[in-house]
Every structure is written in structure tokens, then in C-alpha cells.
Legacy VTK file of the C-alpha trace (Angstrom):
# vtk DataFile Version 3.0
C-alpha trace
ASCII
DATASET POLYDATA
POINTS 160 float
24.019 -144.823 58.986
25.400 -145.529 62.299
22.957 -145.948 65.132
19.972 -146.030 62.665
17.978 -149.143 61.631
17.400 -151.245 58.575
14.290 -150.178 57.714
14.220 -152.091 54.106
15.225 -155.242 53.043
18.293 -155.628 50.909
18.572 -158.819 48.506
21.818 -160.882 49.095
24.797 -159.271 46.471
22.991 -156.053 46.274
24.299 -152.797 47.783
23.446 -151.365 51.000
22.144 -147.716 50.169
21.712 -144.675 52.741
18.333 -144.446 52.040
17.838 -148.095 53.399
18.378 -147.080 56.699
15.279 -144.717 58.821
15.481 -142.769 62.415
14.824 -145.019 65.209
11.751 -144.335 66.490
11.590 -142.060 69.339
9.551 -144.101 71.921
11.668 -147.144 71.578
14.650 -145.076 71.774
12.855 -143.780 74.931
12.439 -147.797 76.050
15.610 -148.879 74.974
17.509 -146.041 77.662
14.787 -146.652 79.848
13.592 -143.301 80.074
9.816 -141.715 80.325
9.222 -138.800 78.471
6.367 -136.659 80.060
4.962 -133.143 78.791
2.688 -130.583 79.349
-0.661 -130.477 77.104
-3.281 -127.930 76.960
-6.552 -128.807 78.144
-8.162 -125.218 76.966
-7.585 -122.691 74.520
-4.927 -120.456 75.482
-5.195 -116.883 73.444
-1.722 -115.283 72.290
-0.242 -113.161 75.035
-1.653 -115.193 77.926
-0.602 -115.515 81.113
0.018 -119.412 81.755
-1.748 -121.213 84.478
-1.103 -124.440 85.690
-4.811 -125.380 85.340
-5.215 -124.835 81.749
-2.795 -127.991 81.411
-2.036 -131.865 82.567
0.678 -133.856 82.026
0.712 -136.549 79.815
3.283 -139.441 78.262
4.905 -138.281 75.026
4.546 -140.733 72.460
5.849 -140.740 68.629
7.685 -137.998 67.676
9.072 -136.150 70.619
9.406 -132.316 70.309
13.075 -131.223 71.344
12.116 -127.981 73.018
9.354 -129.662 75.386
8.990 -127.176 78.951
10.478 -128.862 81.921
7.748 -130.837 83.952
9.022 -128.445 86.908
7.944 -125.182 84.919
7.151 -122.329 86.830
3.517 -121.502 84.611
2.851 -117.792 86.403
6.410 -116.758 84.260
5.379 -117.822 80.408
2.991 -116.221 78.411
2.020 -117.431 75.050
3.666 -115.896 72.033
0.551 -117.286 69.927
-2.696 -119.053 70.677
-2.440 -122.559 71.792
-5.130 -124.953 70.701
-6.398 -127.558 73.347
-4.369 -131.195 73.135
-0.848 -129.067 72.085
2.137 -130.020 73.725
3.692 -127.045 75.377
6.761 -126.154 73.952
9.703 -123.617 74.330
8.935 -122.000 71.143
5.496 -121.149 72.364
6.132 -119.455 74.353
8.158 -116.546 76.520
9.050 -115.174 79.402
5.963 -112.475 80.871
6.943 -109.241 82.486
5.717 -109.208 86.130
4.111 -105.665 85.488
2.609 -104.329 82.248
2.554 -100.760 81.025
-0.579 -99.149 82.080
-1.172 -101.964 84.891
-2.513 -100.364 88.058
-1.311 -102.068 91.115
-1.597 -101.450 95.034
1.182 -99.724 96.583
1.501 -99.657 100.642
3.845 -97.369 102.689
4.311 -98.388 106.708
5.728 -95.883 108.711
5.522 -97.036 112.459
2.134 -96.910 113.077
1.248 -95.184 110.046
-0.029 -97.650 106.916
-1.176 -95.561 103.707
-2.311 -98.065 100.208
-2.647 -96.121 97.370
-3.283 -97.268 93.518
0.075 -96.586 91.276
0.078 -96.950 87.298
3.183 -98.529 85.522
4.778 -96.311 83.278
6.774 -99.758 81.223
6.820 -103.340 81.358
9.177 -104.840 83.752
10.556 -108.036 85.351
10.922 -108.688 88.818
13.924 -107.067 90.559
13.628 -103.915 87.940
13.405 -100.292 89.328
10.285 -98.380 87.149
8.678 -95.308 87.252
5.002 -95.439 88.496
2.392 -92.895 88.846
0.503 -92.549 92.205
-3.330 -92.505 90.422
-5.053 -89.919 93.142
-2.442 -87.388 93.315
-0.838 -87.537 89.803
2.361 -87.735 91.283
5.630 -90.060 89.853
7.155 -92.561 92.023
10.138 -94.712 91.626
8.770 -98.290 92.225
10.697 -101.983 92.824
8.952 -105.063 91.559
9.132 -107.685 93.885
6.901 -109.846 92.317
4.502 -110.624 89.615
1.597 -107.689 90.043
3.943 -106.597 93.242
5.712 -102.906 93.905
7.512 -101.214 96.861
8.132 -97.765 97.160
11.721 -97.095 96.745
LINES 1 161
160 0 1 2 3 4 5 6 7 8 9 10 11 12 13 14 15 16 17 18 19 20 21 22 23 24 25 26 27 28 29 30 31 32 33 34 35 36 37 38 39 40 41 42 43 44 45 46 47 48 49 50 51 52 53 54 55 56 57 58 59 60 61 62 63 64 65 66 67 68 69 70 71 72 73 74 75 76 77 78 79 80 81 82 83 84 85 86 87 88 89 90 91 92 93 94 95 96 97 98 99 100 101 102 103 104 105 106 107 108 109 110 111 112 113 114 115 116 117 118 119 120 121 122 123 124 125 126 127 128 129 130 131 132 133 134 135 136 137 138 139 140 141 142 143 144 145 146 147 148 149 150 151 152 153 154 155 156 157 158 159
């Protein structure tokens, strides 16, 4: 019972039980340590395997119960997708959600080769899902060719 509140009142002579005692409440915990507890809440319906966008959120003052997995406030939103839909005024939270490949299987993206003077774009097709730094195998769309592709970013490939 340490650290936790009298939450009933106990008659003079009679025993102090466990079930006396209740959980501090969150937000005065919160005031107590002087701290601010912000998260992220949807402002729109967010279907399952979603791409997260900054503008489908605001930030907002957590009050009550606080969710222990809330996403930082400094989130990075293009990296998360949803692992199920989120309904508008949910908190985002860590178990909502995971990390998104940067290409998808089947994705065609933009490819350009520069050569000196020479600058050819062409229209590749990822062969797998992959995150950004991963070496995949593409397929150049006109000529039917495979390529070994470098994802330097999210939709982004080089030619290796």
C-alpha cells in the first residue's frame, strides 16, 4: 500500500485492509511531479494498414487514465502504419501501430540513371517489401528486365 492513497474511511480500532487503499490518480500524479502529459489523437478515421500522416492528428493534454505506450510527441508519422483502424478522438498508441516498409511489393516507383550528360527515368516494380537502406530486386516495367535496387527512402530507389 505504499505510495497509494486512502481512498475509504477506516473507523478508529478497526483494521486497515489492502483494499482500503486505490491508485493515485494519474493527472494528479502528473501535477504532483509537475509534469504535462501530451498525446497524439486522431482527428479522422484511419483504415488498418495506413500510412500515418501528421494531418490526420493534433495534439492534445492527456487527462485520466494515461496509456503507457503513448507515441512520442516527436514521432516521425511517414514511418507508422496502422495495424488496425483507428477511430477519430483515439489516442495514438504504440500498440497501434508499426513500423511501414518504405516500398511495397508490387509498388511501381521512378528509377533515374545519370551518366554525364546522359539522364534516362524509367518505371521499376518491387519484387518485396523493404525498409530503407535494404538492397531488393526490382523489375524495369518497359523492358521486363530485373534490377538490383537500394531504397533510399520511403517510395525512393537507386540503381545499384
Amino acid at each position: 500500500v505504499l505510495d497509494k492513497p486512502l481512498l475509504t474511511a477506516v473507523i478508529t480500532g478497526e483494521p486497515v485492509r489492502d483494499h482500503h487503499f486505490g491508485a493515485r490518480p494519474q493527472i494528479a500524479n502528473a501535477a504532483v511531479q509537475g509534469q504535462v502529459q501530451y498525446g497524439w489523437v486522431a482527428t479522422v478515421l484511419i483504415p488498418r494498414g495506413n500510412r500515418l500522416s501528421v494531418k490526420s492528428f493534433h495534439k492534445e493534454l492527456m487527462e485520466g487514465r494515461i496509456p503507457t505506450d503513448l507515441i512520442p510527441m516527436e514521432v516521425d508519422f511517414e514511418l507508422l502504419e496502422t495495424t488496425r483502424n483507428i477511430m477519430p478522438g483515439e489516442i495514438l498508441r504504440q500498440s497501434t501501430v508499426k513500423l511501414a516498409p518504405a516500398v511495397r511489393k508490387g509498388q511501381e516507383l521512378p528509377i533515374t540513371i545519370i551518366r554525364g550528360a546522359l539522364k534516362v527515368t524509367n518505371t521499376v516494380r518491387m519484387m518485396q517489401d523493404a525498409a530503407v537502406g535494404d538492397a531488393i530486386d526490382a523489375i524495369n516495367i518497359e523492358s521486363g528486365r530485373n534490377l538490383r535496387v537500394r531504397v533510399v527512402g520511403i517510395g525512393q530507389v537507386e540503381l545499384m
